[in-house]
C-alpha positions as CSV (number, residue, x, y, z in Angstrom):
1,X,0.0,0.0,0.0
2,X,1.7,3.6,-1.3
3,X,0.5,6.6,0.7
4,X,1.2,9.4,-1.6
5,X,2.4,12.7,-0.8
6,X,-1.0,14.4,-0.8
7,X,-2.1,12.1,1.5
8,X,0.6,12.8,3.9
9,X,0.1,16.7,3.6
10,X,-3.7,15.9,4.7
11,X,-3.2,14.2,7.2
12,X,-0.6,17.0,8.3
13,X,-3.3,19.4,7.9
14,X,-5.7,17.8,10.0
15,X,-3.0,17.2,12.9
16,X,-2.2,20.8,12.5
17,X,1.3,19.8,11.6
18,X,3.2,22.5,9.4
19,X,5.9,20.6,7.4
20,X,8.3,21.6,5.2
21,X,8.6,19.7,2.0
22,X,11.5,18.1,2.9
23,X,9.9,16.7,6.3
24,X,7.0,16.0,3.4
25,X,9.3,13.6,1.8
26,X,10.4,11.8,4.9
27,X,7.0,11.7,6.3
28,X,6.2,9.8,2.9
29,X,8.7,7.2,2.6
30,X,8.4,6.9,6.3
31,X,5.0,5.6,6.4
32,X,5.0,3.7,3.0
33,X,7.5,1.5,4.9
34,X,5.5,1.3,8.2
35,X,1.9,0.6,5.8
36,X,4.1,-2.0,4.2
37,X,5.1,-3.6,6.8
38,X,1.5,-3.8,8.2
39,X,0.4,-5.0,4.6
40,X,3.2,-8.0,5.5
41,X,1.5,-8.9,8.9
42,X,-2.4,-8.6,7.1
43,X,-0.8,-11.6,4.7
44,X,0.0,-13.9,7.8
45,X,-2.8,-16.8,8.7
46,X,-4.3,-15.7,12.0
47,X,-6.9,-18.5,12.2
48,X,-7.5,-20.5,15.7
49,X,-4.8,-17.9,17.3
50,X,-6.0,-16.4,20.3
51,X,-5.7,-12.7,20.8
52,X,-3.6,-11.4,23.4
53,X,-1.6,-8.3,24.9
54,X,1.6,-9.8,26.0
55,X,3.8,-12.0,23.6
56,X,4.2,-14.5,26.5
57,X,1.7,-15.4,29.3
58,X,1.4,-12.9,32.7
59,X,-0.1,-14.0,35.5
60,X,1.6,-11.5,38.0
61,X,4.5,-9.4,37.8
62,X,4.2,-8.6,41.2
63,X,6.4,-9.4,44.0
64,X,5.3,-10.2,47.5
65,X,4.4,-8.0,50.0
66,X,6.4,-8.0,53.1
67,X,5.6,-6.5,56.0
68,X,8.4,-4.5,57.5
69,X,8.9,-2.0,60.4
70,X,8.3,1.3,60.0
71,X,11.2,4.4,60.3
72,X,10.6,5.8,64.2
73,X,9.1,9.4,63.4
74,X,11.9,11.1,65.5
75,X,14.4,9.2,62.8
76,X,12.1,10.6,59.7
77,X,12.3,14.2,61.3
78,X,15.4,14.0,62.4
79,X,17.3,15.2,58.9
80,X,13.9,17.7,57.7
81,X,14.7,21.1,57.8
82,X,11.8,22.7,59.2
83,X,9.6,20.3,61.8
84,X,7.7,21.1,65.2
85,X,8.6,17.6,66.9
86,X,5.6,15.2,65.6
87,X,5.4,16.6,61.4
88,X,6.8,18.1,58.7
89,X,6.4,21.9,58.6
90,X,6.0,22.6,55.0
91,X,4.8,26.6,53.8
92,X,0.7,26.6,52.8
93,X,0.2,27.1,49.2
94,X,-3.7,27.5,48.1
């Protein structure tokens, strides 16, 4: 599937894209080879294949929770530059 160069320009136009014609000429070749390509994978038998998202089954990517202690809060105030002894003192923005 060729895009043409007019097509490209339209679709600039509607993107609100200003390109020069040199970026016009890139844009076109650009595209023709990624249209291509998808031509290529339209040409490949998809019958019985399930769709999917990942390339490879994910059943959790997670890693366990573990429950650790907590920092004491004189540790976590101990390097803040402005607290008043149980919080961070931070300046009010509205």
């Amino acid at each position: 599937m060729a895009i043409t160069k007019e097509e490209v320009e339209r679709v600039a136009h509607l993107a609100r894209l200003h390109l020069s014609e040199q970026e016009l000429v890139t844009m076109t070749s650009q595209l023709d080879t990624i249209l291509s390509y998808v031509t290529k994978l339209n040409e490949l038998d998809t019958v019985g294949v399930q769709p999917m998202t990942h390339a490879f089954s994910v059943s959790n990517a997670f890693r366990e929770d573990h429950v650790l202690d907590s920092l004491v809060r004189e540790e976590a105030l101990a390097n803040s530059p402005c607290q008043n002894g149980e919080t961070f003192v931070v300046p009010k923005i509205i």
